[in-house]
KOLSE-756673 format. One record per atom (N, C-alpha, C): residue in one letter; atom name; x, y, z. Coordinates in steps of 0.05 Angstrom, whole numbers. Example, Ala and Ser with C-alpha at 12.3 -4.5 7.8 and 13.67 -1.06 7.14 Angstrom:
! residues 2
> A,N,264,-114,156
> A,CA,246,-90,156
> A,C,264,-66,156
> S,N,257,-45,142
> S,CA,273,-21,143
> S,C,258,1,157
END
This chain:
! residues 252
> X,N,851,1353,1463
> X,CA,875,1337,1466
> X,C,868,1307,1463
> X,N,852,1293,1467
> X,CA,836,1276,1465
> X,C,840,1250,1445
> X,N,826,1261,1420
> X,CA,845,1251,1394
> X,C,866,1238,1390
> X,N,883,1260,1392
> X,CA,915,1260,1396
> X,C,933,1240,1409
> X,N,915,1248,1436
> X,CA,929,1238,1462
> X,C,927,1204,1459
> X,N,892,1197,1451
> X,CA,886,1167,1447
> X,C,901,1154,1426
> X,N,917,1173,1411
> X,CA,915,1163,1378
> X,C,943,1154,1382
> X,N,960,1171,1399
> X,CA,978,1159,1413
> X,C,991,1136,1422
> X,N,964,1132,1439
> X,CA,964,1118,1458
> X,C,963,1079,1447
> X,N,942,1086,1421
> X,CA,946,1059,1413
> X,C,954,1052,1391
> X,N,970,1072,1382
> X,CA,994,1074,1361
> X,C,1024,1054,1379
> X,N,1025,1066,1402
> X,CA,1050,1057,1432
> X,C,1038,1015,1438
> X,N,1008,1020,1439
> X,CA,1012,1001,1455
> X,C,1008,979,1438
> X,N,1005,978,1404
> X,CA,993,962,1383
> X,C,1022,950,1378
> X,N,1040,971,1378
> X,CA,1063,965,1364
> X,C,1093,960,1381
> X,N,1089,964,1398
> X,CA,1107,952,1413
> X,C,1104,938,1438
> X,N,1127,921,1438
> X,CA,1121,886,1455
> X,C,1139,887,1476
> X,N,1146,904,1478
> X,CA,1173,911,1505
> X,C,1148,919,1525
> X,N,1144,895,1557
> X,CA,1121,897,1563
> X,C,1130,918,1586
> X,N,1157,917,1589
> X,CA,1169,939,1612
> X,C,1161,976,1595
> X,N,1173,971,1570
> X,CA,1163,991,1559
> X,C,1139,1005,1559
> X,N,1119,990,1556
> X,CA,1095,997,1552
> X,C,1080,1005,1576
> X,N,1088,994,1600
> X,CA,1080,1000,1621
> X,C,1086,1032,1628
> X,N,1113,1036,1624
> X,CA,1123,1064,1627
> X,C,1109,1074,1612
> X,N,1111,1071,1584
> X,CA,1097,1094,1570
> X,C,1072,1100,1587
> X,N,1050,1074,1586
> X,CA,1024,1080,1598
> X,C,1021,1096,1625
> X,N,1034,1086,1642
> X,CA,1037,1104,1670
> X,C,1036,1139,1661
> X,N,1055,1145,1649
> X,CA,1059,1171,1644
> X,C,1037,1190,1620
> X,N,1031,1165,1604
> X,CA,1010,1178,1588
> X,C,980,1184,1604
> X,N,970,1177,1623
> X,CA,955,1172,1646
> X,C,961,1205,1662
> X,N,990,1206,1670
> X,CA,982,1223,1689
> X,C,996,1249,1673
> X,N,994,1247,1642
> X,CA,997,1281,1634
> X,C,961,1279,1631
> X,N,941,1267,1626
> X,CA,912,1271,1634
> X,C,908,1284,1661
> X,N,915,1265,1675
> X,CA,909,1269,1703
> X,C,919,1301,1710
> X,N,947,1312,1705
> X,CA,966,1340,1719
> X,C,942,1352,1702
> X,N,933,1355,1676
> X,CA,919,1372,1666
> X,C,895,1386,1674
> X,N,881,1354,1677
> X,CA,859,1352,1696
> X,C,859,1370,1722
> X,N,880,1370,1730
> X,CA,884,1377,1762
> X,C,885,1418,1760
> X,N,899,1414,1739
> X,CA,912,1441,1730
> X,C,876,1458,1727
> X,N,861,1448,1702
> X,CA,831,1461,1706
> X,C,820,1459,1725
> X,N,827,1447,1746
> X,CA,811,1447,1770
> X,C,821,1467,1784
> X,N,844,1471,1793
> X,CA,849,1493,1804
> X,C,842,1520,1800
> X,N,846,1525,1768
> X,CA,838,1547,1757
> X,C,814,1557,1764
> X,N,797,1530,1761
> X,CA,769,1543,1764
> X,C,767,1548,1796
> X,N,776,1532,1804
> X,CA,773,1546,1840
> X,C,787,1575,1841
> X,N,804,1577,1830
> X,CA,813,1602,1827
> X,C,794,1622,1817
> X,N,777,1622,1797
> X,CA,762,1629,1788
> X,C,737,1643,1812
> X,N,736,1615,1820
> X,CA,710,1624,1835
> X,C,713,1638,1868
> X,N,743,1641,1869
> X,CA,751,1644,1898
> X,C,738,1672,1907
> X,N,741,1694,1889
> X,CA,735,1723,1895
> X,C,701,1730,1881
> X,N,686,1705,1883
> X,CA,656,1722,1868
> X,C,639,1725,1887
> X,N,614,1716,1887
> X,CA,588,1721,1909
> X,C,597,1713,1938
> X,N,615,1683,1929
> X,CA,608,1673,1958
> X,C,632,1671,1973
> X,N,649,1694,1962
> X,CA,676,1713,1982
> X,C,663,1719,2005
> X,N,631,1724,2013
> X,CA,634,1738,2035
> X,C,618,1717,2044
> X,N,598,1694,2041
> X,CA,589,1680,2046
> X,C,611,1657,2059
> X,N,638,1660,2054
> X,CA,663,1621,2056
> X,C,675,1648,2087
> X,N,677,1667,2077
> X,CA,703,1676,2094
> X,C,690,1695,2117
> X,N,674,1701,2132
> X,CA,658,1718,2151
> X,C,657,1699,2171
> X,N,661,1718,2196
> X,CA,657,1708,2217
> X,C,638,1737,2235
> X,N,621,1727,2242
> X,CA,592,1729,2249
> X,C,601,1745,2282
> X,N,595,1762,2290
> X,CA,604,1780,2312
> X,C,591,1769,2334
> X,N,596,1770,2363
> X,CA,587,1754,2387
> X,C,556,1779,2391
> X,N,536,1765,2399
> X,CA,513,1769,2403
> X,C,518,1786,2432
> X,N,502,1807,2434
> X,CA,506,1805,2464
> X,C,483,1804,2480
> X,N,479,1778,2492
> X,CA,453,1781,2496
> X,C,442,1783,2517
> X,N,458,1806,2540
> X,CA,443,1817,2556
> X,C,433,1854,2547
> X,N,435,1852,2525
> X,CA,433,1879,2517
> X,C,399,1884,2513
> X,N,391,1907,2534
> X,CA,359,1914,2538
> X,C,353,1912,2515
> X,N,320,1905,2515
> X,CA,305,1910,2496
> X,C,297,1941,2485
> X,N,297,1956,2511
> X,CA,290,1985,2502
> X,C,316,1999,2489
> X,N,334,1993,2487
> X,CA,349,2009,2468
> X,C,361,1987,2431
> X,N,355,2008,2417
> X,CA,366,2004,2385
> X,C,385,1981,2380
> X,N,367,1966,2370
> X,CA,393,1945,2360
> X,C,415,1950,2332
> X,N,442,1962,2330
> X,CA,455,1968,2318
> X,C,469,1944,2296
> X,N,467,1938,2264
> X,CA,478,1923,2247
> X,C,506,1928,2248
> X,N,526,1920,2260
> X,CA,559,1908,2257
> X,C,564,1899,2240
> X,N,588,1900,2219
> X,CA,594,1890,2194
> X,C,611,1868,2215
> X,N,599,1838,2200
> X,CA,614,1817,2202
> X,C,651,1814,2202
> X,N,666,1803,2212
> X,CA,700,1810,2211
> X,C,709,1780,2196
> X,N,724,1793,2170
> X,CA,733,1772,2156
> X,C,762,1752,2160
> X,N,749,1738,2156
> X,CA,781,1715,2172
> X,C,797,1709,2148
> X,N,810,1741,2139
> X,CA,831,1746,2113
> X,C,856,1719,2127
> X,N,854,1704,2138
> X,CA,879,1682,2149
> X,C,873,1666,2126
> X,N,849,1659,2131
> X,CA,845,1632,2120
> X,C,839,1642,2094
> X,N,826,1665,2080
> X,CA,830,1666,2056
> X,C,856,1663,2042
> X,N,877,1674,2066
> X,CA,898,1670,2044
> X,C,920,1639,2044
> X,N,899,1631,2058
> X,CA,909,1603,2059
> X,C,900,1580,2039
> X,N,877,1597,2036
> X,CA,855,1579,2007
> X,C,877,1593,1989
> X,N,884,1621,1988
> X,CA,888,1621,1958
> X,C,918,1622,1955
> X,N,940,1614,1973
> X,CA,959,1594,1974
> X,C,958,1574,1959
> X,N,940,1550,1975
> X,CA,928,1531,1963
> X,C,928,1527,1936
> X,N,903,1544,1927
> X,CA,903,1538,1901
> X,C,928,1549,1892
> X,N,943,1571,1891
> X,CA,963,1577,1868
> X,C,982,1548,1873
> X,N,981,1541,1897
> X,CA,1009,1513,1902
> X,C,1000,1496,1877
> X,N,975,1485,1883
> X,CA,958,1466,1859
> X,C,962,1476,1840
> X,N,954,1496,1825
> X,CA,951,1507,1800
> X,C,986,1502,1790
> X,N,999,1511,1795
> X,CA,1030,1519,1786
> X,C,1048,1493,1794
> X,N,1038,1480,1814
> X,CA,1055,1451,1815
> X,C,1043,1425,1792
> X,N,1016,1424,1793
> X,CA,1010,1410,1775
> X,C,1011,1422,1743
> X,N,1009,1455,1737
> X,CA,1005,1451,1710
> X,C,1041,1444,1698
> X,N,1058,1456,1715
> X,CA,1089,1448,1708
> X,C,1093,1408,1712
> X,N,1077,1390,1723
> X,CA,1082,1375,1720
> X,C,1069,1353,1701
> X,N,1043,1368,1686
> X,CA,1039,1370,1666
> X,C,1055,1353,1639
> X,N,1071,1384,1640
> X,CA,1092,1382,1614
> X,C,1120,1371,1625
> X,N,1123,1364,1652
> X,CA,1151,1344,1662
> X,C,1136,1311,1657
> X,N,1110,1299,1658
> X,CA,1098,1276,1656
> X,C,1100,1280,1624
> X,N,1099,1289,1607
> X,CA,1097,1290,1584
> X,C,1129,1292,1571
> X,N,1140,1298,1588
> X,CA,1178,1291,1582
> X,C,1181,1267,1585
> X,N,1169,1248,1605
> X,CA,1169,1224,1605
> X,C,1165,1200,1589
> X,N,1133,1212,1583
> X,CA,1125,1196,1560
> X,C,1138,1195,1532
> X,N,1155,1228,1533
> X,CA,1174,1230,1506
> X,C,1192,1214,1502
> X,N,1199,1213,1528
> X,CA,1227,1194,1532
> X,C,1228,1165,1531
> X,N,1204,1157,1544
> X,CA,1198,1134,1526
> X,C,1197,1123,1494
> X,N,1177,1153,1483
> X,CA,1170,1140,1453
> X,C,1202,1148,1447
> X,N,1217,1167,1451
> X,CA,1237,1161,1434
> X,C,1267,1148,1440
> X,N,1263,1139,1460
> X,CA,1291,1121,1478
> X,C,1307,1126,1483
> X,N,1296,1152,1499
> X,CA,1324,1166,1505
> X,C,1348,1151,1525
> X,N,1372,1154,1518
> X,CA,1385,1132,1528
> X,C,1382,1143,1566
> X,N,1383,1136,1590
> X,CA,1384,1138,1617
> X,C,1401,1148,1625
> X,N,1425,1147,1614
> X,CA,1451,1166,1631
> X,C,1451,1198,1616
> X,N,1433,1207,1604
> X,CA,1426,1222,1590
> X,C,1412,1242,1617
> X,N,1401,1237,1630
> X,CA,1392,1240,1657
> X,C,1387,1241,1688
> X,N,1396,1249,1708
> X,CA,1403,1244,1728
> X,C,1384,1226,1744
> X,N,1373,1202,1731
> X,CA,1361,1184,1753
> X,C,1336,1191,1733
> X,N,1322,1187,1758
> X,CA,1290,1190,1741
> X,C,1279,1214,1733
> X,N,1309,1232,1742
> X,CA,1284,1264,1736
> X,C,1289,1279,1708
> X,N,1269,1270,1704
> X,CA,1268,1279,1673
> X,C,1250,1305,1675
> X,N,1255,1321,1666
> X,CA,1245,1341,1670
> X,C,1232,1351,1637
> X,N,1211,1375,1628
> X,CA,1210,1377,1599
> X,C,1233,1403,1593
> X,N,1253,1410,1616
> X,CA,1268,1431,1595
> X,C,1298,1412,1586
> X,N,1304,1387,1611
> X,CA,1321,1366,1597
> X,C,1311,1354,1568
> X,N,1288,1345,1563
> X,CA,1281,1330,1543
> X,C,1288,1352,1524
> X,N,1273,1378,1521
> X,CA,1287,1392,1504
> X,C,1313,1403,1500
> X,N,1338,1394,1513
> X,CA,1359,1396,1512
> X,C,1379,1368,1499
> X,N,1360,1354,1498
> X,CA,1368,1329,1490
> X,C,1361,1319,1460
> X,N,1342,1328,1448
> X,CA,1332,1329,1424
> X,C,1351,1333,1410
> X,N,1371,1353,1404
> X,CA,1385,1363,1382
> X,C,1404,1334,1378
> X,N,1421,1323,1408
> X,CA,1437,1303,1404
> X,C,1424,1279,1397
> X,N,1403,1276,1394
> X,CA,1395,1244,1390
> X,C,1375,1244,1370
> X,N,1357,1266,1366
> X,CA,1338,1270,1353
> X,C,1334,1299,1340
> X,N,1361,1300,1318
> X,CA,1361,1317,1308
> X,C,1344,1334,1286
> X,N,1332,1322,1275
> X,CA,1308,1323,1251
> X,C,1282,1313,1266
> X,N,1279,1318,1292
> X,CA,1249,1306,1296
> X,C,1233,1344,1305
> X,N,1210,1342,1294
> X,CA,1192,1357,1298
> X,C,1186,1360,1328
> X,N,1183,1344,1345
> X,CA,1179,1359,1366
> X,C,1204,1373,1375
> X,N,1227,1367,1371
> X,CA,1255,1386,1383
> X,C,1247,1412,1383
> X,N,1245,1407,1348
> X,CA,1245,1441,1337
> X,C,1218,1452,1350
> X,N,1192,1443,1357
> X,CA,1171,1462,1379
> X,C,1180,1459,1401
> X,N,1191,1447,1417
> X,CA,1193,1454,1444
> X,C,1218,1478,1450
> X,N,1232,1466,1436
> X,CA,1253,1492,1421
> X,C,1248,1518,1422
> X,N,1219,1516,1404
> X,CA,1210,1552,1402
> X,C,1189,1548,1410
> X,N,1168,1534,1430
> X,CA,1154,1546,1450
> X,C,1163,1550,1473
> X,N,1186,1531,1489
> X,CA,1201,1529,1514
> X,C,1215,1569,1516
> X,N,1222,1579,1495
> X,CA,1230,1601,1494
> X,C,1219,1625,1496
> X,N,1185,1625,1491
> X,CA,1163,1643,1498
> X,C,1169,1653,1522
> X,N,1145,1676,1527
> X,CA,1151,1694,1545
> X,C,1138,1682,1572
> X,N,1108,1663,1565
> X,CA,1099,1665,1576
> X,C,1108,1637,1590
> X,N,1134,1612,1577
> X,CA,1141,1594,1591
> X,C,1163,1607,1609
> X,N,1177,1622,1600
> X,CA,1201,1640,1616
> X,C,1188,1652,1638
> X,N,1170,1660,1642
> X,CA,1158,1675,1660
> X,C,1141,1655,1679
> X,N,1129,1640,1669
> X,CA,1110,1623,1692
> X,C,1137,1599,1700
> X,N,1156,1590,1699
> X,CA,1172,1574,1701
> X,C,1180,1578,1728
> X,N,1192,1606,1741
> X,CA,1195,1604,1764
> X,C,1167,1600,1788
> X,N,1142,1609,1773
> X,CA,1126,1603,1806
> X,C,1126,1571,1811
> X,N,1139,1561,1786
> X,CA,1131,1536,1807
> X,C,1157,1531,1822
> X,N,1179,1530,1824
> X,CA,1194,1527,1844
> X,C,1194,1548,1868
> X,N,1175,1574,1862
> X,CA,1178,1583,1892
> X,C,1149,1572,1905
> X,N,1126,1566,1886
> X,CA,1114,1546,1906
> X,C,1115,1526,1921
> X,N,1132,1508,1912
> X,CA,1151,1491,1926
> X,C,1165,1498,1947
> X,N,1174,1520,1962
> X,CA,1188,1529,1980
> X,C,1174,1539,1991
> X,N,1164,1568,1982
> X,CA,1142,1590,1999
> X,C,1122,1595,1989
> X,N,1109,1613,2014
> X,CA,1073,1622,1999
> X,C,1079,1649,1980
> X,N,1056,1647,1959
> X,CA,1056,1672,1943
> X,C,1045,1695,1952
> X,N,1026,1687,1972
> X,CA,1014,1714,1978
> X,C,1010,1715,2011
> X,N,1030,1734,2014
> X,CA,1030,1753,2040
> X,C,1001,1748,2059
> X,N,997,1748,2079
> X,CA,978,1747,2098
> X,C,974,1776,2112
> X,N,986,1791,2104
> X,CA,974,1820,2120
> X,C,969,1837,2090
> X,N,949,1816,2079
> X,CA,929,1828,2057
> X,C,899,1847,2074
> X,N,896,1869,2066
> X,CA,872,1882,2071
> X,C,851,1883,2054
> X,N,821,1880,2067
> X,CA,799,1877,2044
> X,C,784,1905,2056
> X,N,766,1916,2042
> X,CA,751,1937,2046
> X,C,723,1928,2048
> X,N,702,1943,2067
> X,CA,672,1938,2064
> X,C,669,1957,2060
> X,N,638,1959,2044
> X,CA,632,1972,2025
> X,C,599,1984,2056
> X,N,598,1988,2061
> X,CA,580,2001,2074
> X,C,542,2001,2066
> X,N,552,2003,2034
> X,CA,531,2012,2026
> X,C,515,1983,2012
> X,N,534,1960,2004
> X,CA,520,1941,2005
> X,C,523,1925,2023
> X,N,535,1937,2054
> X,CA,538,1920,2075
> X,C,557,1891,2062
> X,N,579,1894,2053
> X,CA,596,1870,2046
> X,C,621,1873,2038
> X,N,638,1854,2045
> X,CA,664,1854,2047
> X,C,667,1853,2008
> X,N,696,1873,2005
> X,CA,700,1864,1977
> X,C,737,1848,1976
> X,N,734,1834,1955
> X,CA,758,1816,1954
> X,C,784,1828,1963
> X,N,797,1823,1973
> X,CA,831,1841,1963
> X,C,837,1848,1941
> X,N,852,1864,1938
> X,CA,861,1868,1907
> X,C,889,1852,1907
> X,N,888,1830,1896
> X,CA,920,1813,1898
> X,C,929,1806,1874
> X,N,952,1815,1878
> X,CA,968,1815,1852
> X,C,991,1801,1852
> X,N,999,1775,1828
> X,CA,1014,1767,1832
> X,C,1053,1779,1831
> X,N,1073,1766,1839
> X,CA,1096,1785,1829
> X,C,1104,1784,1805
> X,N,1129,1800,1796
> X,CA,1141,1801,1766
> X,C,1153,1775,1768
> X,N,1177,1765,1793
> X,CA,1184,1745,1781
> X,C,1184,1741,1823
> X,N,1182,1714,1830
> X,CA,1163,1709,1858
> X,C,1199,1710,1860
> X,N,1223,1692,1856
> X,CA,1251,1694,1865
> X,C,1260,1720,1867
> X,N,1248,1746,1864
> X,CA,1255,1761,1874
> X,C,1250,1789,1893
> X,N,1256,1791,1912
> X,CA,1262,1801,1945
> X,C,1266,1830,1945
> X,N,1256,1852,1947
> X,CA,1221,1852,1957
> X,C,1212,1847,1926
> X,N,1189,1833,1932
> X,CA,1164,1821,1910
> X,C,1161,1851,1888
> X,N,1158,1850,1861
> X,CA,1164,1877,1844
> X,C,1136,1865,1818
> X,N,1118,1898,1831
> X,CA,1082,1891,1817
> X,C,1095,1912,1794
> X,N,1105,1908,1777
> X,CA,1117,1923,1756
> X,C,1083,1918,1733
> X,N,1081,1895,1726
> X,CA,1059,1892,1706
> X,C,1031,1886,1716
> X,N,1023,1894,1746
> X,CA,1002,1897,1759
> X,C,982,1863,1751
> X,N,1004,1835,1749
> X,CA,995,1815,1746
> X,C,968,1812,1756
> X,N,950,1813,1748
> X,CA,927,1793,1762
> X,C,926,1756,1755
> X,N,923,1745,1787
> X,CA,921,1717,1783
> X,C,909,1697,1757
> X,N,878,1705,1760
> X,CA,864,1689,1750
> X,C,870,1694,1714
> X,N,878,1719,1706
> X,CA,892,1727,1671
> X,C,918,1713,1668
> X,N,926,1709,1688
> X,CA,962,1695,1684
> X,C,959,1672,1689
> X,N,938,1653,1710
> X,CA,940,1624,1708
> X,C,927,1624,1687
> X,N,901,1630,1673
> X,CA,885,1629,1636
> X,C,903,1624,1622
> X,N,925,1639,1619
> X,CA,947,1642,1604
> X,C,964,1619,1600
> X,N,965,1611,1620
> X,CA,987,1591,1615
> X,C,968,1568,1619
> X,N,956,1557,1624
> X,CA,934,1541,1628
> X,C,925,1530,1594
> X,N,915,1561,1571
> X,CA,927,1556,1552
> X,C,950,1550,1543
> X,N,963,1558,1544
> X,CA,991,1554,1528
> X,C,996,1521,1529
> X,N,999,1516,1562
> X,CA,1001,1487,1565
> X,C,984,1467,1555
> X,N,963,1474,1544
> X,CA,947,1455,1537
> X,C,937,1454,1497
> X,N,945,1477,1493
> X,CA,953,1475,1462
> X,C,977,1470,1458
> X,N,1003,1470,1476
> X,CA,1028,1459,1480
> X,C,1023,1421,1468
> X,N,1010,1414,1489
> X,CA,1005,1390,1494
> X,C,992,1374,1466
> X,N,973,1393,1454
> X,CA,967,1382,1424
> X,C,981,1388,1412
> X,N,1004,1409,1397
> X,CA,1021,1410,1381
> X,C,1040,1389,1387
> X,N,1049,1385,1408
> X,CA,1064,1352,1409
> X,C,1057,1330,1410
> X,N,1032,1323,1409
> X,CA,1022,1297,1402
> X,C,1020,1294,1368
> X,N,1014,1322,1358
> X,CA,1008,1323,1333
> X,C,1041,1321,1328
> X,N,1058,1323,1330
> X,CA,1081,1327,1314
> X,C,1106,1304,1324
> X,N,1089,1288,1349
> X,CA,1098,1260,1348
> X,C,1085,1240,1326
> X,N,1063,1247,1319
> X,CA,1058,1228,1294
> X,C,1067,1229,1271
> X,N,1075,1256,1270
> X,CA,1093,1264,1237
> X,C,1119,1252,1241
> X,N,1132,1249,1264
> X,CA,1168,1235,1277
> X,C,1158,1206,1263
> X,N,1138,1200,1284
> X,CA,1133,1166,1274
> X,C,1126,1166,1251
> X,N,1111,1175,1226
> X,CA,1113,1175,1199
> X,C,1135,1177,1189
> X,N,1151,1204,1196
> X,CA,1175,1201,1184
> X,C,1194,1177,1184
> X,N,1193,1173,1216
> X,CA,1208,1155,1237
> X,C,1243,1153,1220
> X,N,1251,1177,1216
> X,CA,1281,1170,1213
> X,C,1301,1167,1235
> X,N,1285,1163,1253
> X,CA,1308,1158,1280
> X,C,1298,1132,1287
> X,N,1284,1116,1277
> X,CA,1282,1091,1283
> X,C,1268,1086,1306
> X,N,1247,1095,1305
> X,CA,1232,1101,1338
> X,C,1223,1073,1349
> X,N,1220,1070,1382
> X,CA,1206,1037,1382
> X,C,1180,1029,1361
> X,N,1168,1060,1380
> X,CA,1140,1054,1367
> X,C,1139,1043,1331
> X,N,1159,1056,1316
> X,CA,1156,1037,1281
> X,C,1146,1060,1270
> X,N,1143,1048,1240
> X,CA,1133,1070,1223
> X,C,1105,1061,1225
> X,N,1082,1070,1212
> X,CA,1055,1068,1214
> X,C,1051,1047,1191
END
């Protein structure tokens, strides 16, 4: 994204002298880096939440008893796992993961809205969101290339489908707390839960219809959003080449 994102960036700030302008743009071009940023970070904590050191973060160590004689057998107790707080880490991360990668592509509605001026009553205050910007395209920016992709990626399965966890992260937790983990006896160690995300989290009781696993469905969109993110930088430079809507930024 890199390229793109820079090539952007001082395409915006070379060519236009609106110093209110430029500021906005910059603010927002800053923190679609930053939500992205945030977004691989989560992932990878996600990543690493269920491997070696599942039983090493989450064990709690059994009380000693130490008036117990020397002459009789000292017996190994499997450690008792404090499944609370696991599922409070992995709360956590899904809140992170799914609030920042959707704000992502809402910081990147912003910056749109800048390069292409969108008029303000166009939107209820500051919240610009990226499924408004793509609703707004056809009336103002009818021939511009990014309309027509957000158009037909906004319509994928996999933006229709990840779209609601982030507003039920915003409200509630994803994952239940009377999760059960199993030990394994034979290598003496706790193994992960088996947790599965829902079909769609807004709906009551939770429905494992496609046996979601977390860490395959945040990958997923984690991609999407981030080759999202270069097909519209790439196809804001073809708008400003074209520039038949008269963009601030100018023709090249």
């Amino acid at each position: 994204m890199i390229s793109m994102w820079q090539k952007i960036h001082d395409l915006f700030n070379s060519r236009v002298t609106d110093t209110n302008l430029k500021d906005e743009f910059n603010l927002f071009h800053r923190s679609v880096a930053q939500k992205l940023w945030s977004t691989r970070h989560y992932l990878d904590e996600l990543k690493s939440l269920n491997t070696d050191k599942f039983n090493e973060k989450y064990l709690v160590l059994p009380l000693q008893n130490t008036t117990q004689s020397t002459n009789k057998p000292t017996i190994t107790q499997p450690s008792f796992l404090d499944i609370e707080g696991y599922c409070l880490d992995f709360n956590r991360i899904l809140d992170g993961f799914f609030m920042n990668s959707m704000s992502a592509l809402d910081t990147l509605a912003h910056q749109i809205s800048t390069i292409y001026y969108f008029p303000a009553e166009e939107f209820d205050g500051d919240r610009i969101y990226i499924s408004g910007i793509r609703k707004a395209f056809p009336k103002y920016h009818p021939n511009s290339e990014v309309g027509v992709l957000l158009d037909s990626r906004l319509k994928q399965h996999w933006f229709t489908e990840f779209a609601p966890f982030r507003h039920c992260t915003t409200h509630e937790s994803l994952i239940p707390y009377d999760v059960s983990a199993q030990y394994d006896m034979i290598s003496q160690r706790w193994l992960p839960p088996d947790i599965k995300l829902p079909e769609n989290p807004k709906v009551r009781p939770p429905q494992q219809i496609r046996n979601r696993e977390p860490v395959a469905f945040c990958q997923t969109i984690f991609d999407n959003i981030e080759s999202l993110l270069n097909e519209i930088y790439e196809a804001i430079l073809i708008d400003i080449r074209n520039n038949k809507d008269n963009l601030p930024i100018g023709k090249p």
